[in-house]
ROFI-570230 format. One record per residue: residue number from 1; residue in three letters; chain; x, y, z of N, C-alpha, C, O in turn. Coordinates in steps of 0.05 Angstrom, whole numbers, plus 5000, padded with zeros to 4 digits. Layout:
# ROFI-570230
(NUM, ALA, A, (X, Y, Z), (X, Y, Z), (X, Y, Z), (X, Y, Z))
...
END
This chain:
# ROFI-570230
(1, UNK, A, (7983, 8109, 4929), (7979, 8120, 4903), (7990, 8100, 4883), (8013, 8093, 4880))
(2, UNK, A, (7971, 8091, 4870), (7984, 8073, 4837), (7987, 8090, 4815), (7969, 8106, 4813))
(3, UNK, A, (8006, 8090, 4794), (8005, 8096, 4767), (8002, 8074, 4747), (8013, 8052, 4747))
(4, UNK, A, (7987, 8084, 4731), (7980, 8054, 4714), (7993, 8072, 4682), (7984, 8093, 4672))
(5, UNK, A, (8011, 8060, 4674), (8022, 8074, 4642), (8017, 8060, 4619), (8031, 8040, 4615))
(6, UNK, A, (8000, 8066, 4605), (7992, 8045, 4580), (8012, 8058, 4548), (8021, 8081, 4544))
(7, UNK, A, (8013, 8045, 4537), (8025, 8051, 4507), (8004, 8043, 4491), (8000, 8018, 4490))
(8, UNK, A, (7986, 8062, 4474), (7967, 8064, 4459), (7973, 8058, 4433), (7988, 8073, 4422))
(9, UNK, A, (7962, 8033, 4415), (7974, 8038, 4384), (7948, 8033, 4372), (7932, 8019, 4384))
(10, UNK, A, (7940, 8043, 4345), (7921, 8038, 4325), (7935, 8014, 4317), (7958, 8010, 4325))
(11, UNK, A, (7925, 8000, 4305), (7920, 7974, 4281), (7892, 7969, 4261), (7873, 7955, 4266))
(12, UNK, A, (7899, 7987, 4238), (7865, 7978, 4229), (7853, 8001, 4242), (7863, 8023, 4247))
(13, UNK, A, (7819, 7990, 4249), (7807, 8005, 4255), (7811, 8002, 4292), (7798, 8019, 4305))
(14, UNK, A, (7823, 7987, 4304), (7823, 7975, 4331), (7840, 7992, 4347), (7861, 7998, 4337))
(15, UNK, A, (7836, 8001, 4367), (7854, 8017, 4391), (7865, 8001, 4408), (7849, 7993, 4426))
(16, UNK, A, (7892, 7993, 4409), (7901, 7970, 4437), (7914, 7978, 4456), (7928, 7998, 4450))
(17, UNK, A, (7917, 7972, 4479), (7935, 7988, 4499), (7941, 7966, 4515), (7924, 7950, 4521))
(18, UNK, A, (7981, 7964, 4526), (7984, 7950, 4539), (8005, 7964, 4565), (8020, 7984, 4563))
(19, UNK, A, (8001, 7950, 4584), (8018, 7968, 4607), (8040, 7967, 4605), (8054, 7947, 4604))
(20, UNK, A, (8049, 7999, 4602), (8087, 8001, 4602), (8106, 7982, 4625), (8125, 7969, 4618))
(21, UNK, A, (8098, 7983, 4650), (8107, 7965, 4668), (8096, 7964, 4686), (8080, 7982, 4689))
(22, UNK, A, (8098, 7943, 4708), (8083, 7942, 4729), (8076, 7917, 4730), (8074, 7904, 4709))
(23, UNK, A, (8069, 7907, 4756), (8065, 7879, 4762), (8036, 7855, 4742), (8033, 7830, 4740))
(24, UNK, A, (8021, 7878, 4731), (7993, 7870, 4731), (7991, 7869, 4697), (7970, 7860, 4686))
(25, UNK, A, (8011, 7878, 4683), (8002, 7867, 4651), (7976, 7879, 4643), (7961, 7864, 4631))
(26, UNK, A, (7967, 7904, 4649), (7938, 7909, 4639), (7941, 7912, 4602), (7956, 7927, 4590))
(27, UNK, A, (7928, 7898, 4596), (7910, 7908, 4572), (7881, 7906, 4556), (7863, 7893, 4566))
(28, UNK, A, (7879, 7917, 4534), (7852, 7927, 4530), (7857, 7931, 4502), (7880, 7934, 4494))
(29, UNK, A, (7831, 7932, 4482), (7831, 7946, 4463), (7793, 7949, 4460), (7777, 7940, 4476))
(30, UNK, A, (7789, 7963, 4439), (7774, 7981, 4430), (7767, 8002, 4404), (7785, 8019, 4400))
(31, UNK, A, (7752, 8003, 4392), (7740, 8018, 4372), (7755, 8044, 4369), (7764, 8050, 4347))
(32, UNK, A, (7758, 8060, 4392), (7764, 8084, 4400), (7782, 8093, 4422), (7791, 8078, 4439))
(33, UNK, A, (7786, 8117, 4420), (7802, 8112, 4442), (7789, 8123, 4461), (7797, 8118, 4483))
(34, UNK, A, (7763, 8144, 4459), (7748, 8143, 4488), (7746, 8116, 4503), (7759, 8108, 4522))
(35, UNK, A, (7722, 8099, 4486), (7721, 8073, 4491), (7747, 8054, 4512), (7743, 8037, 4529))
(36, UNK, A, (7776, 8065, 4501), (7795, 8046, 4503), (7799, 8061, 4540), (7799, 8049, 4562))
(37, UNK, A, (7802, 8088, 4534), (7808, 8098, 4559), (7785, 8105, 4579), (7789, 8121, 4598))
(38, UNK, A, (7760, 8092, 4576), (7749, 8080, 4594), (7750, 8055, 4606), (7747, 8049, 4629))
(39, UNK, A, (7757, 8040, 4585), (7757, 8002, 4590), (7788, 8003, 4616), (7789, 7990, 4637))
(40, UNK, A, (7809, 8020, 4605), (7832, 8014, 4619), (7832, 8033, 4649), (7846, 8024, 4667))
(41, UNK, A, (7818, 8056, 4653), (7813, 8058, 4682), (7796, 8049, 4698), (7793, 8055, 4721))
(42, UNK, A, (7785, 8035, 4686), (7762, 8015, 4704), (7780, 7988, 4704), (7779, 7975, 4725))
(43, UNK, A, (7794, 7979, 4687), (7823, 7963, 4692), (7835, 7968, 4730), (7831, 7957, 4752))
(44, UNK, A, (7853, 7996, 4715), (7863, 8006, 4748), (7846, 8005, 4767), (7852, 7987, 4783))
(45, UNK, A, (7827, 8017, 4772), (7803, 8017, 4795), (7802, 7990, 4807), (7810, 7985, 4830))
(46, UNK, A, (7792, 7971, 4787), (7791, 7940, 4793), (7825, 7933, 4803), (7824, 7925, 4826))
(47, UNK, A, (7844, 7933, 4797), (7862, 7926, 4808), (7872, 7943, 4839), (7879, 7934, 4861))
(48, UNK, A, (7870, 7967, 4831), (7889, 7977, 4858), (7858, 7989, 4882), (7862, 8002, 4903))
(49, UNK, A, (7834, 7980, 4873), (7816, 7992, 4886), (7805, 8026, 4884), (7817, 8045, 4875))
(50, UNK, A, (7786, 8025, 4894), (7763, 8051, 4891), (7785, 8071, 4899), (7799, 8065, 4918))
(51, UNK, A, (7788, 8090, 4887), (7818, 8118, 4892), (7801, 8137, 4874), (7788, 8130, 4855))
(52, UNK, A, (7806, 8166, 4888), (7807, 8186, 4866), (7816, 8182, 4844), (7835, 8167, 4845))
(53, UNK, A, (7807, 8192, 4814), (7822, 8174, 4788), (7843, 8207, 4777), (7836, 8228, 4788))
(54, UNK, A, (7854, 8208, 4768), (7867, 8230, 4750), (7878, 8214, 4723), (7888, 8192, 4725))
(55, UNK, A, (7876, 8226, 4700), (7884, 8212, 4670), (7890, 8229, 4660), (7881, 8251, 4665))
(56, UNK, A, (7915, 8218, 4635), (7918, 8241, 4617), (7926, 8228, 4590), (7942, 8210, 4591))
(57, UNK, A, (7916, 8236, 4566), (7917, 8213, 4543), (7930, 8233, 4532), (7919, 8255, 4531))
(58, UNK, A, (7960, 8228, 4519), (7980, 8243, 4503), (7986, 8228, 4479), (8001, 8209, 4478))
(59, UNK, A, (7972, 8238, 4457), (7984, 8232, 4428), (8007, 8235, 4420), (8018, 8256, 4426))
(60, UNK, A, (8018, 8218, 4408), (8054, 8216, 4397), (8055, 8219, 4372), (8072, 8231, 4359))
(61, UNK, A, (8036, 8207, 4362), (8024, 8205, 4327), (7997, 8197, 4326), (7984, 8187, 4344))
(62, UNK, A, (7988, 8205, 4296), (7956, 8192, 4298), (7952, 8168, 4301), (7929, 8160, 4297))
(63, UNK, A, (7971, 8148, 4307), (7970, 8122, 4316), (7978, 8114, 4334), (7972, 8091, 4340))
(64, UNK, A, (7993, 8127, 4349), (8010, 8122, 4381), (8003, 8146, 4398), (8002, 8170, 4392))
(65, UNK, A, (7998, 8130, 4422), (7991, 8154, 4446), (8003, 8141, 4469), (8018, 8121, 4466))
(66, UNK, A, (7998, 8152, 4499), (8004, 8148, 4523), (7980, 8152, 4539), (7964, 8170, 4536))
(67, UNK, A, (7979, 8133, 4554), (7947, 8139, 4565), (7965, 8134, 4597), (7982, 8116, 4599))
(68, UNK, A, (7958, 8152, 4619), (7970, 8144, 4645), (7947, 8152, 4664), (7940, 8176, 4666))
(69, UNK, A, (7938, 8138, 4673), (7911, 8133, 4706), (7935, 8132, 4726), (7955, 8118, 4725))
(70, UNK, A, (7925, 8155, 4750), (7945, 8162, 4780), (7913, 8160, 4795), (7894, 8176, 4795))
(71, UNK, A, (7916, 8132, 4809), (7888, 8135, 4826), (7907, 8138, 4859), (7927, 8126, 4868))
(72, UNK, A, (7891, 8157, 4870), (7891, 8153, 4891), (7907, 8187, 4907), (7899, 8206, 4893))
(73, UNK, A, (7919, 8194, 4923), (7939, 8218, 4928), (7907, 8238, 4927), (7918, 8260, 4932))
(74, UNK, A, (7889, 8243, 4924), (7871, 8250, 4939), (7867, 8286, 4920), (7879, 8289, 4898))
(75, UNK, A, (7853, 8305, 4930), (7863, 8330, 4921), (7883, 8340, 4936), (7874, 8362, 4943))
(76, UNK, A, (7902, 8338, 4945), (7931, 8351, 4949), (7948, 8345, 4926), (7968, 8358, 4922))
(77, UNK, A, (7942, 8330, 4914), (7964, 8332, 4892), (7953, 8355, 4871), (7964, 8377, 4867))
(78, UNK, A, (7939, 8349, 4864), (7920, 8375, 4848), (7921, 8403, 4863), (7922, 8421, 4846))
(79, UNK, A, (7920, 8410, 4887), (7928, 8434, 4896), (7946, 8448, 4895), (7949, 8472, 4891))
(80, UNK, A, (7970, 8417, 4906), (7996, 8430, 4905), (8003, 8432, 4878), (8025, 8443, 4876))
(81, UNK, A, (7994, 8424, 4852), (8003, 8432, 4824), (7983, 8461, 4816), (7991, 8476, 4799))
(82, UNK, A, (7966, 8464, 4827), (7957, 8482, 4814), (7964, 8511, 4828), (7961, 8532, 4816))
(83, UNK, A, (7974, 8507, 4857), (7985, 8519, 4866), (8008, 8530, 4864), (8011, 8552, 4875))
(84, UNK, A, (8022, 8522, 4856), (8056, 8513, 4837), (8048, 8538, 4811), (8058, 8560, 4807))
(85, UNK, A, (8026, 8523, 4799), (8030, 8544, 4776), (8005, 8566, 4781), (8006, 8581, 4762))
(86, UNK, A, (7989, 8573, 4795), (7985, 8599, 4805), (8005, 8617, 4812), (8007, 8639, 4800))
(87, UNK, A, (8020, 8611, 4831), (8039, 8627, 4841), (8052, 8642, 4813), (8042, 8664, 4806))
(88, UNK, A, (8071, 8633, 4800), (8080, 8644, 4779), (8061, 8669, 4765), (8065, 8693, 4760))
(89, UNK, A, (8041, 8653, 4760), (8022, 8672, 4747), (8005, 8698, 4757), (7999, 8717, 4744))
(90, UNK, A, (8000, 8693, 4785), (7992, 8718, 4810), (8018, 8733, 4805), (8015, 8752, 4789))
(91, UNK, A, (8051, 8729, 4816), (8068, 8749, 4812), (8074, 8754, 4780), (8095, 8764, 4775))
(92, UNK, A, (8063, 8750, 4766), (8074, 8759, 4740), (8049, 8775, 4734), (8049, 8790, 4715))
(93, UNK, A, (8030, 8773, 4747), (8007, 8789, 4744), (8013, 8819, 4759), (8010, 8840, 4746))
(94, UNK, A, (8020, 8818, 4779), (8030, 8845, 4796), (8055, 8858, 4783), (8062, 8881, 4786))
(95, UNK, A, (8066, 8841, 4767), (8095, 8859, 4757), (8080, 8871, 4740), (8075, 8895, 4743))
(96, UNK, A, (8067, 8854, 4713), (8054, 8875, 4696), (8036, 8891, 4703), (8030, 8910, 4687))
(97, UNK, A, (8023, 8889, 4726), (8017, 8924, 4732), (8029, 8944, 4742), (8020, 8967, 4742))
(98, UNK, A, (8054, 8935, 4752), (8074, 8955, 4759), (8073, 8973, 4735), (8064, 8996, 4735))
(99, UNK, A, (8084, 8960, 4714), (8090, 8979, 4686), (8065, 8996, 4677), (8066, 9017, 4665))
(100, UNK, A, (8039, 8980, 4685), (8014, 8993, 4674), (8013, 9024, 4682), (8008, 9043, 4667))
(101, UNK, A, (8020, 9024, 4710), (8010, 9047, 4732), (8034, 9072, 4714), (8027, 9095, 4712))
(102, UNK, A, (8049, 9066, 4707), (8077, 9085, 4692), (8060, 9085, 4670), (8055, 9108, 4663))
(103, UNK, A, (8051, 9069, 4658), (8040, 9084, 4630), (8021, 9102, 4625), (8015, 9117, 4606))
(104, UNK, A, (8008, 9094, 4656), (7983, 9113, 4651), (7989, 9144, 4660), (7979, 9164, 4650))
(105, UNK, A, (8009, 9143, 4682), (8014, 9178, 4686), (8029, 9177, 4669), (8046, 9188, 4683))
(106, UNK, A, (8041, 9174, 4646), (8052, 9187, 4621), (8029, 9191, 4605), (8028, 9211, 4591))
(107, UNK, A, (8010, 9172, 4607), (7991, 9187, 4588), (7977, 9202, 4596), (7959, 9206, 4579))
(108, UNK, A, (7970, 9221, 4626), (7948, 9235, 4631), (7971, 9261, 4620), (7962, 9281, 4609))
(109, UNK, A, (7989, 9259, 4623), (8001, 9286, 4596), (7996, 9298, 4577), (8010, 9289, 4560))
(110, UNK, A, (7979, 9320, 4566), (7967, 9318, 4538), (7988, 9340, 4529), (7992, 9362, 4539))
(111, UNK, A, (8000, 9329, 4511), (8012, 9342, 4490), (7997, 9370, 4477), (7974, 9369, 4468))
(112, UNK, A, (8012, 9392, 4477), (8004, 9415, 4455), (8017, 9424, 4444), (8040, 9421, 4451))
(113, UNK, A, (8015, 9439, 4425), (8023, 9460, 4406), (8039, 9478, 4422), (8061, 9487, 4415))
(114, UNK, A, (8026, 9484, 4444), (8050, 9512, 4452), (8075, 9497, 4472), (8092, 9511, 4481))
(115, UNK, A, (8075, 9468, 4478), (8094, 9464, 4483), (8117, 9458, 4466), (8138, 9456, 4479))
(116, UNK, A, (8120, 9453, 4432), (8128, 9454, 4411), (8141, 9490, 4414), (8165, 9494, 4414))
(117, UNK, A, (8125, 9509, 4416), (8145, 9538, 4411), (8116, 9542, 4396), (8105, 9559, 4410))
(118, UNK, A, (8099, 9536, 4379), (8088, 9541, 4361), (8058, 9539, 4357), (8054, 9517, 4366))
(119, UNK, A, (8035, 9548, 4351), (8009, 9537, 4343), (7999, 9535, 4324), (8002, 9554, 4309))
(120, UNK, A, (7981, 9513, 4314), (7984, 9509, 4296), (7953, 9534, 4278), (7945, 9534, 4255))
(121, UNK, A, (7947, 9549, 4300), (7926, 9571, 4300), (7943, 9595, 4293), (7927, 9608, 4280))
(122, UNK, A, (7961, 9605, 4294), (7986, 9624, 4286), (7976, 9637, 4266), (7991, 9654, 4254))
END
């Protein structure tokens, strides 16, 4: 598995990106930053070879971002994260119906008048 971490800056109208660290110095610029964050995972690919790609481009400001390419680690890494956060969300799904099932036999209760002492037909 490689991680490739770029630091994204505007200048002008130009998008540049250069690698936070790592042996290979990638950089790139570009019009845009689709543009940019195509040019720089076809960067990684060419360097660490053909891998599953995963990316994620995080803005810092409208002129600074983080662009990071993880090629390779296959779908298990994606399982075990999505798996990770399913879980949480399946049991927090079953607790709130615990409480549901209590609200509903309180509400098949219908309230009346003659349980008051009184009607309002009197």
């Amino acid at each position: 598995m490689a991680v490739f971490t770029f630091i994204v800056k505007k200048s002008g109208d130009t998008w540049t990106a250069k690698q936070h660290a790592g042996e290979h110095n990638l950089e790139s610029s570009a019009s845009d930053t689709f543009e940019l964050q195509r040019k720089l995972t076809n960067l990684a690919l060419a360097t660490a070879g053909p891998n599953p790609v995963s990316s994620t481009f995080s803005p810092v400001t409208p002129t600074a971002a983080i662009y990071q390419v993880v090629l390779g680690g296959g779908g298990g890494g994606a399982a075990f994260a999505s798996g990770g956060a399913a879980a949480p969300a399946a049991g927090g799904a079953a607790a709130a119906a615990a409480p549901a099932e209590e609200e509903k036999k309180v509400e098949e209760k219908e309230e009346s008048d003659d349980d008051m002492g009184f009607s309002l037909f009197d």
